[in-house]
BAMIDO-236189 format. One record per residue (C-alpha): x, y, z. Coordinates in steps of 0.05 Angstrom, whole numbers, padded with zeros to 5 digits, always signed. Example, Ala and Ser with C-alpha at 12.3 -4.5 7.8 and 13.67 -1.06 7.14 Angstrom:
% residues 2
+00246-00090+00156+00273-00021+00143
This chain:
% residues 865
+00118-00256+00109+00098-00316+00070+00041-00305+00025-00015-00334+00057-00011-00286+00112-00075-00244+00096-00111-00297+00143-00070-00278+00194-00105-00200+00198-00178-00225+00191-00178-00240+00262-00158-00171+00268-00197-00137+00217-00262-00168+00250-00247-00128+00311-00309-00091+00326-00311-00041+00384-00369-00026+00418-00354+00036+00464-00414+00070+00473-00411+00108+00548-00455+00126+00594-00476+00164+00652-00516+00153+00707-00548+00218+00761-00499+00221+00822-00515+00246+00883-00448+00286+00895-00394+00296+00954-00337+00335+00949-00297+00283+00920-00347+00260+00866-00364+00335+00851-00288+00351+00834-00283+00288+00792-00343+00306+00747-00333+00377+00743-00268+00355+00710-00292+00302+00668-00341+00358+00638-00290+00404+00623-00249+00350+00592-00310+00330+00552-00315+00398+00521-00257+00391+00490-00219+00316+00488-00157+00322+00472-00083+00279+00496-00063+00341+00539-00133+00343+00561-00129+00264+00576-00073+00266+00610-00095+00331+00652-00149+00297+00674-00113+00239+00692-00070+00278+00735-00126+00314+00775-00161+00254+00788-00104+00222+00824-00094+00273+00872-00158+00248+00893-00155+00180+00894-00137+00181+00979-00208+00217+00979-00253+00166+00954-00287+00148+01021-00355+00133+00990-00392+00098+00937-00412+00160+00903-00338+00176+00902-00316+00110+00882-00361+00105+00822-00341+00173+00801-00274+00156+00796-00294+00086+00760-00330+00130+00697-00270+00187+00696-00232+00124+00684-00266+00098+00635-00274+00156+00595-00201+00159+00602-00194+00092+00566-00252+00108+00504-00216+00180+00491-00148+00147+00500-00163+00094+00456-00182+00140+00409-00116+00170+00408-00083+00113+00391-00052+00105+00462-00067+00039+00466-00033+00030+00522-00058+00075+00566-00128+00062+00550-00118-00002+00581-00094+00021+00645-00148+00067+00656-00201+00015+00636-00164-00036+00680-00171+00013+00742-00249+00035+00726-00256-00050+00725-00213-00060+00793-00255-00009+00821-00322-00022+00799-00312-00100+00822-00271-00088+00894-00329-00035+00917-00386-00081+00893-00419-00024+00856-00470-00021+00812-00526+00032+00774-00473+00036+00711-00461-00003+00649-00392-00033+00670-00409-00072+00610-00411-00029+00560-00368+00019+00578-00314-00019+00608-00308-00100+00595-00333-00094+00518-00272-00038+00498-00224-00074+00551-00237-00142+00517-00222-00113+00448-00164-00076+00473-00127-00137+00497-00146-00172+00426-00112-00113+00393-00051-00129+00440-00052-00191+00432-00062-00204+00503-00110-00265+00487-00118-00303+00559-00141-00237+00590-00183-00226+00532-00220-00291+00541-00225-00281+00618-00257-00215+00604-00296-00234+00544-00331-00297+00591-00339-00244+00650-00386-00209+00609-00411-00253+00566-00437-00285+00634-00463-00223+00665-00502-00209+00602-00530-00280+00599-00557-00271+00668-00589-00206+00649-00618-00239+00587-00582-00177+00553-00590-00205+00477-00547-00149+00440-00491-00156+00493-00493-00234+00492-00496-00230+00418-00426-00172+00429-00389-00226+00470-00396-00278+00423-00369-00242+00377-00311-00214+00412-00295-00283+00447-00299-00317+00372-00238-00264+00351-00201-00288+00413-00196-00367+00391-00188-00343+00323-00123-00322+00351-00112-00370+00385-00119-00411+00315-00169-00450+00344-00222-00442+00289-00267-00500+00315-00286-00468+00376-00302-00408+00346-00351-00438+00298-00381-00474+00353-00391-00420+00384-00406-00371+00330-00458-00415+00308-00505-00404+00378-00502-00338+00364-00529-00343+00292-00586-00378+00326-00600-00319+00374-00580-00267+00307-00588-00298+00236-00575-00228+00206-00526-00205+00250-00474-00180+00200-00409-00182+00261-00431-00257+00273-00431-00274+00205-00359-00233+00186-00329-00270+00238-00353-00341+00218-00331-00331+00155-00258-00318+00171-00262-00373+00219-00286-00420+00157-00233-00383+00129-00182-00408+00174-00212-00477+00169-00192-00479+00097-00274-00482+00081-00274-00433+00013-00338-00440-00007-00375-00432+00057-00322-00372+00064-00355-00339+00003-00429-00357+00014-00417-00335+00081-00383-00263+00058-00429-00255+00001-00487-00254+00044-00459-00200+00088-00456-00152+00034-00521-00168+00013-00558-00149+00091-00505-00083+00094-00463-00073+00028-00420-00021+00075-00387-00077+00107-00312-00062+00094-00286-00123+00129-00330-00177+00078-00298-00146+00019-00234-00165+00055-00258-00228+00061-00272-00247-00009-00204-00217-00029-00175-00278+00011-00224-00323-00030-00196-00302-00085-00128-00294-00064-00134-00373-00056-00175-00385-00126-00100-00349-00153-00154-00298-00185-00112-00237-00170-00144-00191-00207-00207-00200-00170-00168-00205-00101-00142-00127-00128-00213-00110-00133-00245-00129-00067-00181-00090-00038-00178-00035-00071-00272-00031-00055-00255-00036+00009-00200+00006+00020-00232+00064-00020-00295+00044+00037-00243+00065+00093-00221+00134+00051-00298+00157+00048-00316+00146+00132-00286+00201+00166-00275+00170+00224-00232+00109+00190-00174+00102+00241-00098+00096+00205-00092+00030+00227-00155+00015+00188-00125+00032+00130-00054-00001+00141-00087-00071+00162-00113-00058+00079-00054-00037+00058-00028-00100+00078-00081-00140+00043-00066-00108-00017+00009-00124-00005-00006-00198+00008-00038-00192-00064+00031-00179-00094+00070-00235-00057+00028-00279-00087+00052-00256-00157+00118-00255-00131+00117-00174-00154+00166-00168-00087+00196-00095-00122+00126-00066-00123+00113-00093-00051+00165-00054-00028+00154+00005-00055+00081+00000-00018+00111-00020+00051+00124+00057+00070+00058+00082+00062+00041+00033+00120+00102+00059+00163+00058+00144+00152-00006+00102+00180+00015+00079+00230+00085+00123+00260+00064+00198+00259+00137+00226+00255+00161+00176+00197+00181+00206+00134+00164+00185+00069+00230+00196+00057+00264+00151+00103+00283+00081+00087+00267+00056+00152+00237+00067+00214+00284+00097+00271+00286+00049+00340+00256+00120+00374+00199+00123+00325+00172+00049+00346+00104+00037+00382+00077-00031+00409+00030-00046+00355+00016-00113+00331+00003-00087+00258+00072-00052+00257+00105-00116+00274+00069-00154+00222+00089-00096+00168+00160-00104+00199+00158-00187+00193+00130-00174+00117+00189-00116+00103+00243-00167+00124+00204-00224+00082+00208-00186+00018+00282-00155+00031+00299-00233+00029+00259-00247-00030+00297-00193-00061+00359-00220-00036+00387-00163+00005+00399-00197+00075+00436-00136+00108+00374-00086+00101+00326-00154+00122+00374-00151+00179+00354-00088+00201+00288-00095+00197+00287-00161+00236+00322-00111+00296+00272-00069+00293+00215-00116+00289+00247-00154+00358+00246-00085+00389+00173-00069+00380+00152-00151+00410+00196-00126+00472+00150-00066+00473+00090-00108+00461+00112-00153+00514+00112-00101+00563+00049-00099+00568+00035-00168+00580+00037-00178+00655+00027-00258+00663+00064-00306+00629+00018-00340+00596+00000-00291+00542+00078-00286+00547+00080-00357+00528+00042-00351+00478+00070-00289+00439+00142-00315+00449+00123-00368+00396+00113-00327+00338+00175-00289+00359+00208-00359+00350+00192-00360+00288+00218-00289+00273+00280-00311+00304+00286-00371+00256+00285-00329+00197+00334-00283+00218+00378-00334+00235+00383-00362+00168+00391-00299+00138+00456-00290+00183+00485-00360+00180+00480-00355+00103+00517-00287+00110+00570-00320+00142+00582-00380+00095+00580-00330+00041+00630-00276+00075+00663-00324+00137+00652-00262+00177+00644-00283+00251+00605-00224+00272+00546-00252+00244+00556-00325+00270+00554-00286+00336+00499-00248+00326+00464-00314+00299+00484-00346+00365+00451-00286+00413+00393-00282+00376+00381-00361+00394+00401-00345+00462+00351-00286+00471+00292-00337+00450+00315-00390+00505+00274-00395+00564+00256-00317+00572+00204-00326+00633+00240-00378+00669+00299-00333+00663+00262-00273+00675+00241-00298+00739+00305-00334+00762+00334-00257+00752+00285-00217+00786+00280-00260+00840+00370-00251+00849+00352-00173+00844+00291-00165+00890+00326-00208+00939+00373-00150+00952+00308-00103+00967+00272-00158+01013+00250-00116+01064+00218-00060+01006+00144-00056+01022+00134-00064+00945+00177-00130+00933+00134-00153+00998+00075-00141+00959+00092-00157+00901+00115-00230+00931+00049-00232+00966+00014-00216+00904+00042-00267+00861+00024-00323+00920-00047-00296+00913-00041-00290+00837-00019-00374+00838-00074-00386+00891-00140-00364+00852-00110-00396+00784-00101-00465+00814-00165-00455+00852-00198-00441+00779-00166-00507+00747-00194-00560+00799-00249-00529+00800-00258-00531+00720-00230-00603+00727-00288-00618+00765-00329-00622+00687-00394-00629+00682-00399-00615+00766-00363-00547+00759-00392-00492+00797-00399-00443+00743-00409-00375+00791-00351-00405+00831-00301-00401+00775-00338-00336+00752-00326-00304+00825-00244-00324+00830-00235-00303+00753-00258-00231+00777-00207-00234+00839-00154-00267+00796-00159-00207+00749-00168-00150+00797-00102-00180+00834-00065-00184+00763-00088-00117+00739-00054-00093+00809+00013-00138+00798+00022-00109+00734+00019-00037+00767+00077-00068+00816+00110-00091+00768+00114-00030+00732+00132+00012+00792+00183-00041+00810+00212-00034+00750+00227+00038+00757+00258+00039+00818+00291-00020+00804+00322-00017+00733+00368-00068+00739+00304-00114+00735+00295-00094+00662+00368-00126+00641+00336-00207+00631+00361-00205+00556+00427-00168+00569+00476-00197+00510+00543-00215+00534+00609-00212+00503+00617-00283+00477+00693-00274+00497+00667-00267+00569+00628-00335+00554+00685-00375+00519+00729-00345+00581+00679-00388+00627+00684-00453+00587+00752-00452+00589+00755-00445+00671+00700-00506+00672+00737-00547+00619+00669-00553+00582+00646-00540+00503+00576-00519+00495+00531-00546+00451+00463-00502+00440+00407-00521+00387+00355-00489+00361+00297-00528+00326+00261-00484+00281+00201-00503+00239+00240-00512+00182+00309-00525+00206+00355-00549+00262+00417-00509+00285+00466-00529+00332+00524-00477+00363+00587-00511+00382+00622-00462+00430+00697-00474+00448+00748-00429+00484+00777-00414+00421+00720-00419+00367+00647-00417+00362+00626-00460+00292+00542-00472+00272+00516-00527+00231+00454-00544+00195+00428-00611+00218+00376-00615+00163+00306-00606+00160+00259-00603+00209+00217-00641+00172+00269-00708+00160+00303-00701+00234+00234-00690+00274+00207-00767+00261+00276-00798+00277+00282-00766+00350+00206-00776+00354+00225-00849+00345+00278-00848+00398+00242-00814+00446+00197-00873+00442+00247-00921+00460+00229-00890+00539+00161-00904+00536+00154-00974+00569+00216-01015+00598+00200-01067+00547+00211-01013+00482+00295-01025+00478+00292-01099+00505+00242-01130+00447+00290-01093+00392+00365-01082+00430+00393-01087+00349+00345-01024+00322+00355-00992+00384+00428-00985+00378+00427-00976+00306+00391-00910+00321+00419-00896+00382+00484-00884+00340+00451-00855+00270+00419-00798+00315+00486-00792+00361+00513-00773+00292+00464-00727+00262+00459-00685+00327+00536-00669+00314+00561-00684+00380+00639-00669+00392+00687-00719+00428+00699-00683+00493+00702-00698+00559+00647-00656+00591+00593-00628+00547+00544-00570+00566+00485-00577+00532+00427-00526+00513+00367-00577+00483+00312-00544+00447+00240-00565+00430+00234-00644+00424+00307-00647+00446+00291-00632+00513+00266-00703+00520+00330-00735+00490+00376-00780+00547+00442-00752+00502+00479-00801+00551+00442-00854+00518+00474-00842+00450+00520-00887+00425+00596-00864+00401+00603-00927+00351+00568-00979+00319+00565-01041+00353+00531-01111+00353+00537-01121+00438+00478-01142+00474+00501-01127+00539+00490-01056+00559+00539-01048+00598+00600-01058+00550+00558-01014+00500+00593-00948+00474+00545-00894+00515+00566-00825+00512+00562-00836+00588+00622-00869+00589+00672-00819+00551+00632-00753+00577+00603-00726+00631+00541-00689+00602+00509-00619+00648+00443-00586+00614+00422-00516+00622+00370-00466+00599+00411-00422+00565+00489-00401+00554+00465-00339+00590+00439-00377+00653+00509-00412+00654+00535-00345+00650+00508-00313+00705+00489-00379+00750+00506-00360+00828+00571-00385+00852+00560-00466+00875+00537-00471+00945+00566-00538+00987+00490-00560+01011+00491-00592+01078+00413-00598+01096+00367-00639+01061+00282-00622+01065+00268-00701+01035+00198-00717+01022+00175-00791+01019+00103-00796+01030+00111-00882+01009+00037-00882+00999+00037-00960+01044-00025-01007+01025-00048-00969+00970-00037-00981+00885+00014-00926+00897+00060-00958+00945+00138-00932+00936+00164-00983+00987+00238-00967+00961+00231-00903+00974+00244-00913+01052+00313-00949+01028+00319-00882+00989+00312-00839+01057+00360-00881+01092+00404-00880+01053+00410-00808+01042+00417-00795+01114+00475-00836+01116+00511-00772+01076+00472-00714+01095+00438-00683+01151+00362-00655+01154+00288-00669+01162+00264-00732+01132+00186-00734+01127+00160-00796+01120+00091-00828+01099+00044-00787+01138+00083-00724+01156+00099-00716+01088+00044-00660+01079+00034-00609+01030+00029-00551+01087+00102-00594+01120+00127-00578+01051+00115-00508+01056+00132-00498+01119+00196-00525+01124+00221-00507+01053+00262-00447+01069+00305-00477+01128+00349-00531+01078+00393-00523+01018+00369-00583+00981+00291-00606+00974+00279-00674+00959+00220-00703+00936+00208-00784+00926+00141-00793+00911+00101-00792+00847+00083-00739+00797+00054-00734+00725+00065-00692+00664-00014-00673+00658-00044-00664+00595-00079-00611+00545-00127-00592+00603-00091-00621+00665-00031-00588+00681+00029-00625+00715+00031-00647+00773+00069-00674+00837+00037-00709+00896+00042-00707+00979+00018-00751+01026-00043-00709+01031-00052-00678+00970-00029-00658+00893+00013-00597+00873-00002-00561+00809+00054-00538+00771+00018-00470+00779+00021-00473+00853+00096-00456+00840+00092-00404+00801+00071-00363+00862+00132-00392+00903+00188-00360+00922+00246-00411+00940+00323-00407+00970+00333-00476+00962+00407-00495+00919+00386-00557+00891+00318-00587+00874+00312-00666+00868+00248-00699+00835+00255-00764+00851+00187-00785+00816+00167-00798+00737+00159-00749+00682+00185-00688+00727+00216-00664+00671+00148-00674+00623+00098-00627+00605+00065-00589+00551+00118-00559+00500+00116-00492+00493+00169-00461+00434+00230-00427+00459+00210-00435+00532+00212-00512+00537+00168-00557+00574+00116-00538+00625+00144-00581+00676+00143-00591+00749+00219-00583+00741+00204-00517+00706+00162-00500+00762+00214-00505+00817+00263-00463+00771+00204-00406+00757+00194-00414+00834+00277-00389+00837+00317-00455+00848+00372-00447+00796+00395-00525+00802+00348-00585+00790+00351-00662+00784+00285-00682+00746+00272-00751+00703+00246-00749+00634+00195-00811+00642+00163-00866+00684+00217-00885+00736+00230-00959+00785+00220-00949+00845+00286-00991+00859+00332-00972+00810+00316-00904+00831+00334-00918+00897+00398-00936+00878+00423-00883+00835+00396-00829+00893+00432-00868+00945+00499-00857+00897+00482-00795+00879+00477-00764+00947+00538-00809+00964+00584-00760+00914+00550-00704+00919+00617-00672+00955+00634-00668+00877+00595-00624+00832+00521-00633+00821+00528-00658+00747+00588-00707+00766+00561-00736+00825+00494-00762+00779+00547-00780+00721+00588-00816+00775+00527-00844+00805+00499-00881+00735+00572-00912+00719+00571-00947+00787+00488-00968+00773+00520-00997+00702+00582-01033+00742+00538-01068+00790+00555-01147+00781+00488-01155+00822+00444-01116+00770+00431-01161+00700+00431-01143+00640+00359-01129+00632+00363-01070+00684+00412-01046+00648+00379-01020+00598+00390-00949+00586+00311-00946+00609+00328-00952+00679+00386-00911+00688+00376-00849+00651+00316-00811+00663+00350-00766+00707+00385-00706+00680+00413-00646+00720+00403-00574+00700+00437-00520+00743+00506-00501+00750+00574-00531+00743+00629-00527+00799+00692-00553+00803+00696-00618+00842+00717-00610+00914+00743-00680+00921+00775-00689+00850+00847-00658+00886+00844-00698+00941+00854-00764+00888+00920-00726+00866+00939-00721+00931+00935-00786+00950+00978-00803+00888+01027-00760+00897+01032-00782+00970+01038-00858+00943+01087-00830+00891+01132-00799+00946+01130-00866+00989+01156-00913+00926+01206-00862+00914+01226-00869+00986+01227-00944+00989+01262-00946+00933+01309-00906+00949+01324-00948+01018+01332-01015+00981+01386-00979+00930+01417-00949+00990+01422-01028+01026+01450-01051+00959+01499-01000+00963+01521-01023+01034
């Protein structure tokens, strides 16, 4: 953990709960009667057995809730099931029974009880603690909305607060002064408001106002543990460590005098105090502290132990950051193989963390930080292996990348392959229908909120409750799924890298995978006989220079005004990315590489100005992309399409007329039979409709890569699709082409790549796709498709290779079309199959062979005569 970390836990430290239940006089049936009778007994006497007691009994009721008296019974068993729960520490559990009080209470439109208070406020804190920050806002803003209407002061003044700890996570400090600040309006004196601004000035890097701010907490309510905490962060800053020390060690002895001080109260200051000693590099002493955090927090460690057994682990967010700062100071201390260790265990409490994330956009979002674990450990095992040359932990090294590659996309890809089997299981039915719903009310949401200023605020406020009633009910699916289904739970399953090498060898292919870390960039070469890694440099020096070439594909004119620069760094970053001389190359990018054209990399150096005799890597290799080594791994066996869904809405006598796109049409049909929709009939609903009858879907029409609040999107005749739409999709289709700009554009998002349309047709289960990585001609376009589709009896990724040589031989094509601009935006992820018409060449020659041996053969017989 790097020293500064303390910020990191203010966000958490600010947390504060407000769980306060209560009851309202029911007018019982036999249903309600039984549920209260039991709640009373259980309240005589909480305990976990108790809990879970109750728990049980109330389910064998849940078939007998047949009227509102019953149904809002069940809604406060439930959430006194999450309070007394959350009180013993089963964190996750609380959260299911306060998501089921909440489905209830909204589905059956009651009302005469504080859903508020007793439900929203403690679920809304719970998914903080989780880490679970989208649901946390949606939750927060449900309530913070309810109570505005009310004109509830302490509860709007409670939401605030909570929703300011939520962008605070989300490191978006701004927004939660903004917002801070109209609470301090409604509450000058209001000593949550102010903790919270302060660590939010904190995270601004605003000292001063960080003290003023903390010093005038303790002044209105000198009991306030987290300030104290707060001003030990000052001072951590100032490099005043002594008086950092202090403010710990008040408000940790603060914590030992309240009785009710939970463990995780005190490890969160244990850590402080921990963070103290980093910053005088006293990394021996830190250590020694570390396992007084692991009795907090794990009830059967030992003092004794060195480490934490895998069986002992809980999803905590607090254990994982004692983990991360464990494996920080091991490496400090420069003893890799126990930071190794700890790293394992650290990746196996995120996996229990990320169980109970059921959307992946919280997913999204704690996969990031676990990049950045992963980035650590990998340097500590690639330095183990220059030091020992031990390929075990080159391997290792090389899975751990692999396991931080495109998790959702592949988590999806997978469970859609499994749940296929089960089609006709009521569940999977469900689950699909769910997920359909799930994508429905989330795009609804976003065009709505697009709208601005004209937004219909009860609108969004009315689908946000059905969006989160229907996920709280997928996650219960997905759970159930998941047990009758265990095979589902095998996403991440590590494979024998003699089983992958084994494949390479069959396809004739090296793999290249990278991994661009914050500080450095790896790349993997795997061969059928070796695996090697290599250090491309800093992050820092390499990130500007493929920024740079990137921009090369912003305008056609970018290459043309400076052909001599361009190549000059066409061929400097062909050389730093450490690309092999081979034949065909399968390629695993990674953050801003995603968005590199490697066929547009030059092998030499060279002074030509005509692009066609330049030295592409297009011309000595034949270049696939994929995910992940895994995907390659387990990718379906090829399918031979034959049908083709083609969309080509031409958009006549507008500013968006594609008039080459009916060449494009034409010209596919000439290979390949199907349904060609064109200008009018190609719909949206045609789209849908028609979808599942045809191996390939092809789409000519225009798209765009969205921005920070648009998401990507692609366009019909009638109407625009929202990348989310897809999420909720469930496709057959074997090959997806995007024959429009920036398919292959979208918000980066670390580890899992861009948030692309051409992500969205993979997440929607299409394992191959054809996408473009900028603003496409409309003609040139129509060219490469109509070669494309013309060798697409060859494999997938040589029919596009095969398809821009011919667009570069072209006599008819100058020079200026040439440009690498116009020919390579498109790049093919998916699968690689052996061509079916490569053998066919060698019959031919051996045929030809076998007739010039026979002719031959006659005229030296006639001489002979």
């Amino acid at each position: 953990m790097a020293s500064g970390s303390f910020r990191t836990f203010l966000c958490a430290v600010s947390l504060f709960m407000i769980c306060t239940l209560g009851f309202g006089t029911q007018q019982p049936t036999t249903t309600s009667s039984f549920l209260y009778k039991q709640l009373d007994y259980f309240l005589q006497n909480p305990t976990s057995s108790g809990a879970l007691r109750l728990h049980k009994l109330a389910y064998s009721k849940k078939n007998l809730l047949h009227s509102r008296d019953d149904q809002l019974a069940w809604v406060i068993v439930h959430c006194n099931l999450g309070y007394y729960n959350n009180q013993f520490e089963a964190t996750a559990t609380a959260i299911s029974n306060y998501e089921t009080a909440w489905k209830s209470y909204y589905q059956h439109r009651l009302s005469d009880y504080d859903i508020i208070e007793n439900c929203l406020q403690p679920l809304g804190n719970l998914y903080i603690k989780i880490g679970d920050l989208p649901k946390a806002e949606n939750t927060i803003k449900q309530y913070l909305y309810l109570a505005e209407q009310s004109q509830d002061t302490k509860k709007t003044v409670s939401a605030i607060t909570n929703l300011s700890i939520a962008y605070n996570n989300l490191g978006n400090f701004k927004k939660a002064v903004q917002l801070l600040e109209q609470g301090i309006a409604i509450a000058p004196n209001n000593p949550n408001l102010l903790i919270n601004i302060a660590t939010n000035y904190l995270g601004l890097g605003d000292i001063e106002s960080t003290e003023t701010t903390a010093r005038k907490v303790i002044a209105i309510d000198k009991n306030q543990t987290n300030a104290y905490q707060i001003l030990a962060a000052v001072y951590l800053e100032k490099k005043d460590f002594a008086a950092a020390k202090k403010y710990i060690d008040q408000a940790k002895q603060q914590l030992l005098d309240r009785p009710k001080s939970t463990t995780r109260s005190l490890a969160k200051v244990q850590l402080a105090y921990i963070d103290v000693l980093l910053k005088k590099s006293a990394f021996a002493e830190a250590r020694k502290h570390i396992t007084e955090i692991y009795t907090h927090l794990l009830p059967s460690y030992s003092i004794d132990q060195e480490l934490p057994k895998k069986e002992q682990l809980i999803a905590d967010r607090v254990l994982l950051q004692t983990l991360d700062t464990h494996a920080y100071i091991l490496r400090q201390l420069d003893m890799p193989l126990q930071a190794i260790k700890v790293f394992d265990l650290a990746f196996t409490v995120n996996s229990k963390l990320n169980t109970l994330y059921p959307m992946q956009d919280t997913r999204i979002i704690q996969h990031g930080a676990n990049r950045n674990r992963t980035e650590r450990y990998i340097a500590v095992l690639v330095s183990l292996y220059k030091d020992t040359q031990q390929k075990s932990y080159l391997e290792k090294a090389f899975w751990a990348a692999e396991r931080s590659k495109s998790p959702f996309i592949l988590q999806a890809l997978w469970s859609k392959q499994v749940l296929t089997k089960y089609e006709n299981d009521t569940l999977v039915q469900q689950k699909n229908k769910l997920n359909q719903e799930l994508a429905h009310y989330e795009t609804l949401i976003l065009k709505e909120k697009l709208k601005g200023d004209q937004a219909n605020i009860n609108t969004i406020q009315e689908w946000t409750k059905e969006y989160d009633s229907k996920s709280i009910l997928f996650k219960e699916l997905t759970t159930t799924l998941q047990d009758t289904y265990p095979e589902l739970n095998q996403t991440q399953k590590e494979h024998a890298l003699e089983e992958l090498q084994q494949k390479l060898k069959k396809d004739n292919l090296t793999l290249l995978e990278y991994f661009y870390g914050n500080k450095h960039i790896y790349v993997f070469n795997v061969q059928a006989n070796d695996i090697t890694v290599k250090k491309l440099g800093t992050t820092a020096a390499m990130h500007q220079k493929v920024i740079n070439y990137i921009a090369y594909y912003n305008s056609s004119s970018a290459i043309l005004n400076n052909v001599a620069q361009f190549t000059k760094d066409a061929y400097e970053l062909y050389q730093l990315l450490e690309i092999p001389e081979q034949s065909h190359l399968l390629i695993v990018p990674d953050g801003l590489l995603n968005f590199v054209p490697f066929e547009t990399l030059l092998t030499q150096k060279t002074n030509m100005l005509r692009f066609q005799n330049m030295p592409f890597l297009l011309a000595s290799t034949q270049i696939t992309y994929d995910l992940s080594a895994s995907k390659y791994l387990r990718n379906a066996s090829p399918k031979s399409p034959t049908s083709v869904l083609g969309m080509f809405p031409v958009f006549e006598n507008t500013d968006l007329a594609l008039p080459f796109s009916l060449e494009e049409s034409t010209s596919i049909q000439r290979y390949f039979d199907g349904a060609f929709l064109e200008k009018k009939t190609a719909t949206y609903d045609r789209f849908m409709q028609d979808a599942v009858n045809h191996d390939i879907l092809h789409l000519s029409t225009h798209a765009v890569s969205g921005s920070f609040s648009r998401p990507p999107a692609i366009r019909f005749y009638d109407r625009d699709m929202l990348v989310n739409e897809l999420y909720g999709m469930q496709l057959d289709a074997d090959l997806v082409v995007l024959s429009a700009c920036e398919t292959g554009v979208g918000k980066l998002a670390k580890g899992e790549g861009p948030l692309s349309i051409g992500r969205g047709f993979q997440y929607a289960g299409v394992e191959n796709v054809l996408f473009s990585l900028w603003k496409v001609n409309d003609k040139t376009t129509a060219t490469l498709m109509q070669d494309f589709y013309k060798h697409l009896g060859r494999s997938k990724s040589e029919a596009l290779h095969i398809a821009k040589l011919e667009y570069l031989a072209q006599e008819n094509i100058s020079n200026t079309q040439k440009s690498p601009y116009y020919w390579a935006a498109f790049v093919y992820y998916g699968g690689v199959n052996h061509s079916t018409t490569t053998n066919y060449s060698w019959y031919a020659l051996l045929v030809l062979v076998f007739i010039i041996i026979v002719l031959l053969l006659r005229q030296y017989m006639r001489s002979q005569t």
